[in-house]
PAZAPA-4460 file (N, C-alpha, C; in steps of 0.05 Angstrom, whole numbers, plus 32768, in hexadecimal, padded with zeros to 4 digits):
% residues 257
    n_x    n_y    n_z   ca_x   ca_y   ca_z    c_x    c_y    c_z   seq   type   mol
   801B   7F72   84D5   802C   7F8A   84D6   8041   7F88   84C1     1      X     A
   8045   7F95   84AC   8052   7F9E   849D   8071   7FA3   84A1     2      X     A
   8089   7FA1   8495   80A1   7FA7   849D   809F   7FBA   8482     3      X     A
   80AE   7FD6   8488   80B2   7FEB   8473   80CC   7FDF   8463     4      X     A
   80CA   7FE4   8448   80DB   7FDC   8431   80D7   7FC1   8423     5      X     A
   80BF   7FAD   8432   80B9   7F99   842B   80A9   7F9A   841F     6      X     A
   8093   7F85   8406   8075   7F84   8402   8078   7F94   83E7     7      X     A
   8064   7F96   83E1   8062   7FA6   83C0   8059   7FBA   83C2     8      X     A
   8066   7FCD   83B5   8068   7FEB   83B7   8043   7FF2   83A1     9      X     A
   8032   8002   83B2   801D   8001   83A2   8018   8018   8390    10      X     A
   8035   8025   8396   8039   803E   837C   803C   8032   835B    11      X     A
   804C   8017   835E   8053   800C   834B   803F   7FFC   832F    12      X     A
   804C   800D   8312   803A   8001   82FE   8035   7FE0   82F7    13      X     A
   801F   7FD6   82FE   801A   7FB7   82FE   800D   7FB2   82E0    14      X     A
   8019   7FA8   82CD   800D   7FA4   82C0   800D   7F87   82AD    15      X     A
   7FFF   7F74   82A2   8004   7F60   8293   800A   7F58   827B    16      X     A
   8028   7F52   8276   802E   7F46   825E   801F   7F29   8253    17      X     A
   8017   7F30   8241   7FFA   7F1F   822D   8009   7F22   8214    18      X     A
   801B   7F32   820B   802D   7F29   81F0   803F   7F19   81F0    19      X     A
   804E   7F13   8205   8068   7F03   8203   806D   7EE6   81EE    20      X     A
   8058   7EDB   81F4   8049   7EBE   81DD   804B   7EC7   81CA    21      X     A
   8040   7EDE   81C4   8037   7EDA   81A5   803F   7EED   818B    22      X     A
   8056   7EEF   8196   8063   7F07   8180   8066   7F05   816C    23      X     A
   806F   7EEA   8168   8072   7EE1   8152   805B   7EE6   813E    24      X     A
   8043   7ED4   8147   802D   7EDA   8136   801E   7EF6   8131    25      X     A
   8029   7F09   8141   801D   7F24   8143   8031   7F32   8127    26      X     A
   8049   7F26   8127   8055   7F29   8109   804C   7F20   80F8    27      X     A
   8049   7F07   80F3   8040   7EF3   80DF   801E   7F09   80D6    28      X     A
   800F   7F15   80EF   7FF1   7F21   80EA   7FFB   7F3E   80D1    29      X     A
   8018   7F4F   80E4   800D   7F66   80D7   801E   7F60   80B5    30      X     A
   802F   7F51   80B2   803E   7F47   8099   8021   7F42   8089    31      X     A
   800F   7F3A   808E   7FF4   7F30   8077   7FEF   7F4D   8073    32      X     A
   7FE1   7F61   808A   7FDB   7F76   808D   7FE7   7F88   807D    33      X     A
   7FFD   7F83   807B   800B   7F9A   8062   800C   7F95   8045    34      X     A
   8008   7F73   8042   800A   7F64   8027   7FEE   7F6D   801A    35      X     A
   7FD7   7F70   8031   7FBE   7F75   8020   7FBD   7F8F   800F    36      X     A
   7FC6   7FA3   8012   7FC3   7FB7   7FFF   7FD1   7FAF   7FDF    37      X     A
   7FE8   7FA0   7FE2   7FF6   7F9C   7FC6   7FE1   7F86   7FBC    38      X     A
   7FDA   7F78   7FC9   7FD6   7F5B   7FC0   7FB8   7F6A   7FAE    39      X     A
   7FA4   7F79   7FB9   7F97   7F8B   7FAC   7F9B   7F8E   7F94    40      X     A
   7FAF   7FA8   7F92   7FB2   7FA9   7F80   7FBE   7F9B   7F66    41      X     A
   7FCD   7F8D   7F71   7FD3   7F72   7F5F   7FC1   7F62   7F50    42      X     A
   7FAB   7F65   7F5A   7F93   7F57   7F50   7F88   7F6E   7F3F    43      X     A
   7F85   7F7E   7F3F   7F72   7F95   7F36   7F83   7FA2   7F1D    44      X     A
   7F9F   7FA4   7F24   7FAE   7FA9   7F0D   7FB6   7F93   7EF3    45      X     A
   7FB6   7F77   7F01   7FBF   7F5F   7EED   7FD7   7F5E   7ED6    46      X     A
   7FE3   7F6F   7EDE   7FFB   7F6D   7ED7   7FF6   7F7C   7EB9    47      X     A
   7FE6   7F94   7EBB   7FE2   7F9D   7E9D   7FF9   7FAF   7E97    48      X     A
   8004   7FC0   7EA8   801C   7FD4   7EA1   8035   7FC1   7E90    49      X     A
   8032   7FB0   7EA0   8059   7FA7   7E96   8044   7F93   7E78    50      X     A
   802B   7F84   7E74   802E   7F80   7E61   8025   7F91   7E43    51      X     A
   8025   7FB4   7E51   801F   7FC5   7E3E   8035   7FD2   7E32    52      X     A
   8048   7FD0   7E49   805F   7FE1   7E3E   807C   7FC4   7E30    53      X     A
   8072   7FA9   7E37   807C   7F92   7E32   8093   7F9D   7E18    54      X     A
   80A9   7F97   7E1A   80BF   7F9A   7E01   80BF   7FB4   7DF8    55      X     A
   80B3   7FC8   7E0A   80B2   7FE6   7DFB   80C8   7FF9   7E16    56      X     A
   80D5   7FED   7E1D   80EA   7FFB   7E36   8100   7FF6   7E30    57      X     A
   810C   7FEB   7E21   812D   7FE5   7E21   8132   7FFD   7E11    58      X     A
   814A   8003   7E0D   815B   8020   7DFE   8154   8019   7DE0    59      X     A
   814D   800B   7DC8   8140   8003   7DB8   8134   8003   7DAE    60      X     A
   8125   8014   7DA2   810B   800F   7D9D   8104   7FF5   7D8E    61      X     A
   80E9   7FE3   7D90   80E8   7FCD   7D96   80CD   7FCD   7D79    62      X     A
   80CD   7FBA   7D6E   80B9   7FAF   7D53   80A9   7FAE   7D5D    63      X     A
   80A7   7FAE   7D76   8086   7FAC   7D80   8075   7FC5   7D85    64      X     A
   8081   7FDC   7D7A   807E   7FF6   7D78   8078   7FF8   7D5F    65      X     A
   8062   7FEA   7D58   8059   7FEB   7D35   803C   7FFE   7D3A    66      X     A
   803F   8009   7D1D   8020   801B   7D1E   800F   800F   7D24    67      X     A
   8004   7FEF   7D24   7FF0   7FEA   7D30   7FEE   7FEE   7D4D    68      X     A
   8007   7FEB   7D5F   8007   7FE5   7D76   7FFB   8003   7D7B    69      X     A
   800B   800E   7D73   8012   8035   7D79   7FED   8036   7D7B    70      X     A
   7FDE   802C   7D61   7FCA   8036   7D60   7FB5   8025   7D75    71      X     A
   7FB9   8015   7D83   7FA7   8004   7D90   7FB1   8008   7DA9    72      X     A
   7FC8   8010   7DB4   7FD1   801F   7DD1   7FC4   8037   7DC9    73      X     A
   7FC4   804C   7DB8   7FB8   8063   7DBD   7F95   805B   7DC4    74      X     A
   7F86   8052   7DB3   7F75   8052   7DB5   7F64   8045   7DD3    75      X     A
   7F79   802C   7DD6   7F6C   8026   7DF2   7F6A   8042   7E13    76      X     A
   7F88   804A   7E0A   7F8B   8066   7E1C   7F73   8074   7E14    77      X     A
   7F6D   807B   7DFF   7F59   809B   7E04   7F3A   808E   7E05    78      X     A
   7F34   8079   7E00   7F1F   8065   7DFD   7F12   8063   7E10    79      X     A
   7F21   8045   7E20   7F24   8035   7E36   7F11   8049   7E4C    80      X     A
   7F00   8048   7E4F   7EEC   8050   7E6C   7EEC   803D   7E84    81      X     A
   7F02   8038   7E87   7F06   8027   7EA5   7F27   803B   7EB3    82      X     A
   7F31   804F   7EA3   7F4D   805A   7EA9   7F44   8063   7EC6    83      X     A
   7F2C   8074   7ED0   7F1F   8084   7EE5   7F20   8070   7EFE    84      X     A
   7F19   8054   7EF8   7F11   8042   7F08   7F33   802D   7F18    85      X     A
   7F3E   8034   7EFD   7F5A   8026   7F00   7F6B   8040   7F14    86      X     A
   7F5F   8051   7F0C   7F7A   8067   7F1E   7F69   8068   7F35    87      X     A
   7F4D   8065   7F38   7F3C   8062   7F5A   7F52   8050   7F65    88      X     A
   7F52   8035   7F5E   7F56   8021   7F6F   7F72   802B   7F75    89      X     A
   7F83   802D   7F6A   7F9B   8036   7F73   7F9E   804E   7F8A    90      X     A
   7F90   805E   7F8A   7F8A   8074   7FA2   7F84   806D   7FB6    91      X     A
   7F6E   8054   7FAC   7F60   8041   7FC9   7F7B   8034   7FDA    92      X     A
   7F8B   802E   7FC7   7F97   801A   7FCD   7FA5   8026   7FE0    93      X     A
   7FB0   803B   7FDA   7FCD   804E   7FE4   7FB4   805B   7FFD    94      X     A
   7FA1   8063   7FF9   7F92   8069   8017   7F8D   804B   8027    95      X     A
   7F97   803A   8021   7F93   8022   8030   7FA5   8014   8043    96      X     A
   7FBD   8022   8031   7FDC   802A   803D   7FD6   8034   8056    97      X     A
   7FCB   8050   8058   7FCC   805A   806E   7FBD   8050   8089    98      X     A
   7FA6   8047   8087   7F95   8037   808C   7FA3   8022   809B    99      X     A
   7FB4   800F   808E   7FBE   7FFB   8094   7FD3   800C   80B3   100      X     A
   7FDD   801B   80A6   7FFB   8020   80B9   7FE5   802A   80D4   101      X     A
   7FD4   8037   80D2   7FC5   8043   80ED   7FB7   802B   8102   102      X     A
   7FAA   8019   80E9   7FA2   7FFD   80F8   7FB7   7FE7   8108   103      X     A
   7FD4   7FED   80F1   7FEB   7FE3   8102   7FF4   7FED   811B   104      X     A
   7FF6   8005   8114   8001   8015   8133   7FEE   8015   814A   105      X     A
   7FCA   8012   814A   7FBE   8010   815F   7FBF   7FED   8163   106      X     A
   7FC2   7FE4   814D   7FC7   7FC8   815B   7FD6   7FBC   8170   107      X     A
   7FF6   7FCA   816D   8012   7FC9   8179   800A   7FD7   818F   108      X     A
   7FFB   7FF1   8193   7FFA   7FFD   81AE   7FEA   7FED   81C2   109      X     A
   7FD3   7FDE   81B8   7FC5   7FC9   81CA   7FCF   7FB0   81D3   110      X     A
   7FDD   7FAC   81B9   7FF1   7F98   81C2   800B   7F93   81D6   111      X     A
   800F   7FAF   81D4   8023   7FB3   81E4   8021   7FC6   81FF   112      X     A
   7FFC   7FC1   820B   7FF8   7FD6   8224   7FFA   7FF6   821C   113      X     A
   7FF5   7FFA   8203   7FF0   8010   8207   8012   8025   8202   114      X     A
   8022   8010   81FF   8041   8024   8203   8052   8022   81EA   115      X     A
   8049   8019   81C6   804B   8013   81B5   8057   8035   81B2   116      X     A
   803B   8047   81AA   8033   805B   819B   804E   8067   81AD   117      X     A
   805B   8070   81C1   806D   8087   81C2   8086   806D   81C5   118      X     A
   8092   8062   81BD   809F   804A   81CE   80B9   8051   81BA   119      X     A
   80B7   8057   81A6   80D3   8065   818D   80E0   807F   81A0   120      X     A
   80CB   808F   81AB   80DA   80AB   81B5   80DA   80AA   81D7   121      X     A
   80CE   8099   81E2   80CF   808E   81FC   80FC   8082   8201   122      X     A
   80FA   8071   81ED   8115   8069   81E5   8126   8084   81EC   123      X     A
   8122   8090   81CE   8139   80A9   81C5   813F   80C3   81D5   124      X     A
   8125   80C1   81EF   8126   80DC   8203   812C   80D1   8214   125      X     A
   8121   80B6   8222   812B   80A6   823F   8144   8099   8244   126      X     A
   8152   8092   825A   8166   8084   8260   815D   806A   8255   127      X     A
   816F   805D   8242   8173   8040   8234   816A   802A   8248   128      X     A
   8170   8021   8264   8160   800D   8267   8142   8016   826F   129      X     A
   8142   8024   827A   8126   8036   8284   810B   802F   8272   130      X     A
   8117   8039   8256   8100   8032   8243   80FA   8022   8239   131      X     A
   8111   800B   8234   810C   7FF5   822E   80FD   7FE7   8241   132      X     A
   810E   7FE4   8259   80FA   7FCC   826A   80DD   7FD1   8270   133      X     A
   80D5   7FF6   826E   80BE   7FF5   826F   80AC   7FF0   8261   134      X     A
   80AF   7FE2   8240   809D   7FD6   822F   80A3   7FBD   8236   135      X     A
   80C5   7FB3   822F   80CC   7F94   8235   80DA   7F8B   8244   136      X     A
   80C9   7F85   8260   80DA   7F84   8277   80EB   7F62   826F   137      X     A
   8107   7F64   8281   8112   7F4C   8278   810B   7F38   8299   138      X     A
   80F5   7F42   82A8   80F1   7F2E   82C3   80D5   7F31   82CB   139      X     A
   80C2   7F23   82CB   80A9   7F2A   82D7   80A0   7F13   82E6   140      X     A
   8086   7F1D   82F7   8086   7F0C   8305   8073   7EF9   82F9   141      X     A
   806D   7EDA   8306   8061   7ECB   82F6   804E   7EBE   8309   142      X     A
   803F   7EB8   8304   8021   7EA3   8315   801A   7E91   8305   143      X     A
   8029   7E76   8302   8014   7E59   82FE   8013   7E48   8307   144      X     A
   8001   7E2F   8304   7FF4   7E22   8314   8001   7E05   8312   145      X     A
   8003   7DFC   831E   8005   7DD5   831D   8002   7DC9   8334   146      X     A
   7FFA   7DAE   8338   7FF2   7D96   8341   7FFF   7D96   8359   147      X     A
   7FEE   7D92   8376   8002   7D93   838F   8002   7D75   8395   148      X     A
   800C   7D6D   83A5   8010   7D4E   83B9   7FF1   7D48   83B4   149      X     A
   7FE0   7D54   83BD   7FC7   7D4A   83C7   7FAE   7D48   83A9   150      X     A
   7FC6   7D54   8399   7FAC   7D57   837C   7F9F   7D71   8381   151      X     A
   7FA6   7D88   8387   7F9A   7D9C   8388   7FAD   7DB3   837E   152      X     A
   7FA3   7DCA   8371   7FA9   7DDA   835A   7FC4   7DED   8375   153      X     A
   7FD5   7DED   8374   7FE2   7E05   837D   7FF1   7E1E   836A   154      X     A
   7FE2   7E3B   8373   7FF8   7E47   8360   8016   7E50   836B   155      X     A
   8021   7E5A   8354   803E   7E57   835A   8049   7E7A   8354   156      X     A
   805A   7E81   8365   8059   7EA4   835D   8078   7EA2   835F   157      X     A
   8086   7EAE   8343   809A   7EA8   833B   80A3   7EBE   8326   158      X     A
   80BF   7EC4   832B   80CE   7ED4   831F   80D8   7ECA   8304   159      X     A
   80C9   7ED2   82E4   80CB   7EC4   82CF   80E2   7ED9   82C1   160      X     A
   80F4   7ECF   82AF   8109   7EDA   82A1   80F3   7ED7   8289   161      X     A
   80FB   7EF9   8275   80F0   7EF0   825D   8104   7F00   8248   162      X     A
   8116   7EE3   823F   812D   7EEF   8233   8125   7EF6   8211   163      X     A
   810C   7EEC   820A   810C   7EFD   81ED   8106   7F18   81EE   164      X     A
   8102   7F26   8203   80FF   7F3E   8208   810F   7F4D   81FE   165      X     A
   812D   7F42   81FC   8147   7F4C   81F4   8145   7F54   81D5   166      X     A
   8142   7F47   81CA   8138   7F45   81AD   8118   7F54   81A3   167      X     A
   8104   7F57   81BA   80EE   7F5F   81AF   80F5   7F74   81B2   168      X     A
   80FE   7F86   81C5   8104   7FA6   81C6   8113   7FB1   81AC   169      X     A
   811C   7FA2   81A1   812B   7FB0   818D   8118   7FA9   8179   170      X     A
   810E   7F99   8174   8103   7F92   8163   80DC   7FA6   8161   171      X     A
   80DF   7FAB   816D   80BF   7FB6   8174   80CF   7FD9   8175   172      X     A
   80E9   7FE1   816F   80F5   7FFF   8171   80F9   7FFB   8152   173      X     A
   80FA   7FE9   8141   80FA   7FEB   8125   80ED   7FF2   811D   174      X     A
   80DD   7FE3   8126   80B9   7FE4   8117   80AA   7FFD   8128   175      X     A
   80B2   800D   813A   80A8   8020   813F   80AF   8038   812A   176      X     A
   80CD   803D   8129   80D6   804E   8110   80D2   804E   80F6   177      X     A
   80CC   8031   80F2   80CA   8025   80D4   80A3   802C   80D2   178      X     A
   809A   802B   80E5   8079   8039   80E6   807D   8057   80E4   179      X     A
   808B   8069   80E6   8094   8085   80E6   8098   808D   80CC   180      X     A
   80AF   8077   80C0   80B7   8081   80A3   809E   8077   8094   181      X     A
   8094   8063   8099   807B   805F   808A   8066   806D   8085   182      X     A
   8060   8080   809A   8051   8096   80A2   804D   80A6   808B   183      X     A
   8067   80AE   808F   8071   80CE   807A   8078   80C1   8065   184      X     A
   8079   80A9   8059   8073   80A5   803C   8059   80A5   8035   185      X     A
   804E   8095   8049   8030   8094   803F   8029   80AF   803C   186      X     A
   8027   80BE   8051   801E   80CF   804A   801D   80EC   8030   187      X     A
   803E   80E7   8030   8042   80F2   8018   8035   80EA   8005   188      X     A
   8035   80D3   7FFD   802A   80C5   7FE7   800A   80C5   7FDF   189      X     A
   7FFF   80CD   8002   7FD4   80D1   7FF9   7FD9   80F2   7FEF   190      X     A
   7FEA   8107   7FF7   7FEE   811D   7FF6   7FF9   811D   7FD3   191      X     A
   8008   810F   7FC1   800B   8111   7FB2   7FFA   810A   7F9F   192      X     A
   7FE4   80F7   7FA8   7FD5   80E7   7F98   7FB3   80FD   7F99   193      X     A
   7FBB   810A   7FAB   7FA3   8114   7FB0   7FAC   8136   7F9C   194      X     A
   7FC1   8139   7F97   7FD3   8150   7F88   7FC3   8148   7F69   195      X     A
   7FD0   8134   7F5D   7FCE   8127   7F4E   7FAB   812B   7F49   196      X     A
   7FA8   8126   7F5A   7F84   8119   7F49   7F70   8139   7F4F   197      X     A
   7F80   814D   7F59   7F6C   816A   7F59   7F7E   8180   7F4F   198      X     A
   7F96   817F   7F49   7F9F   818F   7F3B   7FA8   818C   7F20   199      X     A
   7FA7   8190   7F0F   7FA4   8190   7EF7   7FBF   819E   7EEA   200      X     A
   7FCB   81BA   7EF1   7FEE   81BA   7EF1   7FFA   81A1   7EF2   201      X     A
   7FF9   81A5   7F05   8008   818D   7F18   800D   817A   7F09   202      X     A
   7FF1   8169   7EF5   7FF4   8154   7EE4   8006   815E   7ECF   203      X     A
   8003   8177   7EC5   8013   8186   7EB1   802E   8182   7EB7   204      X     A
   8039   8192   7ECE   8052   8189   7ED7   805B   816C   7ED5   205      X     A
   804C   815D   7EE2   8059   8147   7EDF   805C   813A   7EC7   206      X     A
   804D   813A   7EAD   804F   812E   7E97   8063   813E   7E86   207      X     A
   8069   815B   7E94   8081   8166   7E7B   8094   815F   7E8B   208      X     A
   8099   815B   7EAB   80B1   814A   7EB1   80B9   8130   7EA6   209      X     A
   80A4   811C   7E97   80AC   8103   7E91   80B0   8103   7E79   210      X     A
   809D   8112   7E68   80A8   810D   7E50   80B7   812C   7E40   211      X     A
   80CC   8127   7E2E   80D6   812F   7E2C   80DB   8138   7E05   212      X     A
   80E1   8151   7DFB   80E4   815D   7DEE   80BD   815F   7DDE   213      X     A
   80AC   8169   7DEF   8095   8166   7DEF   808D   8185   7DF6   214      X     A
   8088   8193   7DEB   807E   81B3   7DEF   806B   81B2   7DFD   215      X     A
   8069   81CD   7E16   805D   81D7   7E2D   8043   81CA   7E28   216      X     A
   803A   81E5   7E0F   801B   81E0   7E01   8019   81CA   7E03   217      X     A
   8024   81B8   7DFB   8011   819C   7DF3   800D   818D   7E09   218      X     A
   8020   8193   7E1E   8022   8184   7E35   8009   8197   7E49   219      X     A
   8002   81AA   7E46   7FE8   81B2   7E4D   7FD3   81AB   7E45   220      X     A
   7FCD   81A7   7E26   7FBA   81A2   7E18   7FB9   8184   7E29   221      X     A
   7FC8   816E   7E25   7FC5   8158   7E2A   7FB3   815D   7E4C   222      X     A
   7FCA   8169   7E5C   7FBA   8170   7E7A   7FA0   8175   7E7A   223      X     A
   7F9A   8189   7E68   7F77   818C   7E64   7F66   817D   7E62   224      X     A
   7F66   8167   7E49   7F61   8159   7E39   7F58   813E   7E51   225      X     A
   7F79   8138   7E5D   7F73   8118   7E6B   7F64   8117   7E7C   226      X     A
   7F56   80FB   7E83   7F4A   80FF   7E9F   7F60   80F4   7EB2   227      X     A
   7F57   80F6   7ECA   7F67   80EC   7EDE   7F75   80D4   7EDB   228      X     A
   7F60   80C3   7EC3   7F65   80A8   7EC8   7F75   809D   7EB6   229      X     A
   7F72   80A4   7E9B   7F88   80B0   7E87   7FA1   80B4   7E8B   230      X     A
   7FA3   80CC   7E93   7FB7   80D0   7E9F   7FCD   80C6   7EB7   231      X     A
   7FB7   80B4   7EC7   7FD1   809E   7EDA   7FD1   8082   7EC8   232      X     A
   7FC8   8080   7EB1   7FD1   806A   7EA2   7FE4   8073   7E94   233      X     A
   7FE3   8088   7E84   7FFE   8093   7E70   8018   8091   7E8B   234      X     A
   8013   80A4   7E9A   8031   80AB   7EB0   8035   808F   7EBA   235      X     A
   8024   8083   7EBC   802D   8066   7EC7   8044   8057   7EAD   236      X     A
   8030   8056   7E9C   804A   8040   7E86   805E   8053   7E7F   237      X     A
   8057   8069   7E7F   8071   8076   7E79   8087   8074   7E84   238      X     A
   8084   806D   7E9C   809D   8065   7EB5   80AE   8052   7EAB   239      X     A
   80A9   8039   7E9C   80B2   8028   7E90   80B9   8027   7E6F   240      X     A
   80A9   8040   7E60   80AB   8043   7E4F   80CC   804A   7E36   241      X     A
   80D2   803F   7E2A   80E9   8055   7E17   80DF   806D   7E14   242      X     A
   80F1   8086   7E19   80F4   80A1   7E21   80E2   80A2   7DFA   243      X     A
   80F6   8095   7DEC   80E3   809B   7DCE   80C5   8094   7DC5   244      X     A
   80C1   8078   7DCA   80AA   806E   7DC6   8090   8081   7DD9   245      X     A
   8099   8083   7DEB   808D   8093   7E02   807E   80A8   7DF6   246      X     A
   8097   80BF   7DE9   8091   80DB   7DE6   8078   80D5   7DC8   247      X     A
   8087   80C5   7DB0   8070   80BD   7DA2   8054   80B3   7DA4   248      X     A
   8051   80A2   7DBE   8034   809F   7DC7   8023   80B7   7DD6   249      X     A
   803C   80CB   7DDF   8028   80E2   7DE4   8019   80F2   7DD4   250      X     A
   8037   80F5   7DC4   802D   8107   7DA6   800F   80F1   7D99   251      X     A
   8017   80DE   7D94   7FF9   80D5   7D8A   7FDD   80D2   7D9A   252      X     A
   7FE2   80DF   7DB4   7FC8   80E1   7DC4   7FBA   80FA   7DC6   253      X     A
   7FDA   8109   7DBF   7FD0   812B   7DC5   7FBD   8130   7DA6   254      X     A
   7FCC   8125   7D91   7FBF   8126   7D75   7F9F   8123   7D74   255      X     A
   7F99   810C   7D86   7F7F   80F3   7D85   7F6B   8109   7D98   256      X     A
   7F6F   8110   7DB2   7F5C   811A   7DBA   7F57   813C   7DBA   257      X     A
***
């Protein structure tokens, strides 16, 4: 017979914390997870931008801006049949971005029972301890086993404190938001890249935004003219480029093709 108010209420959500151990390494997992898209491209790019535009960026123009150079950077630009394949991998890369952040966030929701994915706005709508304890409770109950008098296994049912809880709630409300802003960069960024590689203005616009005292026409002609791939090699070094040396390597590409 039962006494009312005693015993375990069987309305109540029972569920098992299986992360508490291992948080650490569930950081240490998604830190690789995010490294693999650069590390990619790191490999794939080899460090050719900074040693193309090497001594051609300071306010200066630099001796290493000799007609041969002029003529052996132009020619590799309009030449070079790998530009198509070099601006792929970079698209790959930046869709890999996204990829990554979606594989992160269903990771964290399994990881965390399922209460990851709303756990940022669970916070910002619910009463403060309410939401917290219901991802990271700071008391649960515990069952383990050890050795009785007689050599036989007894378990033990026990009220466990779990004080890094304190620290993981905030820490898992970072990285919920910081997955948010990541979101809407990424996404901006497949949305721009995907701008970039089917609109053909667009490339126009952007190359008469960068370079400068360069007429409409030519900056269309060039738009016509480039391929995709071309064209994210020029806008690329240009970023690093002297505003002068710059505008002269256009003029000698717009000439060439």
């Amino acid at each position: 017979m039962g006494v009312e108010g005693l015993g375990i209420e069987e309305h109540k959500e029972i569920y098992t914390l299986l992360y508490y151990q291992w948080i650490s390494l569930l950081f240490c997992f998604q830190a690789l997870l995010f490294y693999v898209p650069r590390y990619l491209w790191k490999t794939w790019e080899g460090d050719r931008f900074s040693q193309m535009v090497k001594d051609l960026g300071g306010p200066i123009v630099s001796d290493k801006w000799s007609s041969t150079y002029k003529e052996k950077l132009t020619r590799f630009i309009i030449t070079n049949e790998n530009h198509d394949l070099f601006a792929f991998r970079f698209a790959f890369c930046e869709f890999l971005n996204l990829c990554n952040l979606i594989i992160q966030c269903l990771l964290m929701d399994w990881y965390l029972n399922g209460k990851f994915s709303l756990y940022g706005y669970e916070v910002a709508t619910k009463p403060w301890p309410q939401a917290y304890n219901r991802v990271f409770p700071k008391k649960a109950k515990c069952t383990y086993t050890k050795f009785g008098h007689s050599g036989s296994i007894i378990d033990i049912d026990a009220l466990c404190i779990l004080p890094l809880n304190i620290l993981n709630e905030k820490f898992f409300l970072i990285i919920w938001y910081l997955m948010v802003v990541l979101f809407i960069i990424t996404f901006g960024a497949l949305i721009y890249r995907l701008l970039v590689l089917t609109w053909r203005e667009f490339r126009i616009y952007l190359l008469m935004a960068q370079v400068r005292n360069v007429s409409r026409e030519k900056c269309q002609q060039l738009g016509k003219n480039l391929t995709h791939g071309q064209f994210f090699f020029i806008y690329n070094i240009g970023k690093n480029m002297n505003p002068i040396i710059y505008k002269e390597l256009i003029l000698l590409i717009y000439e060439q093709l």
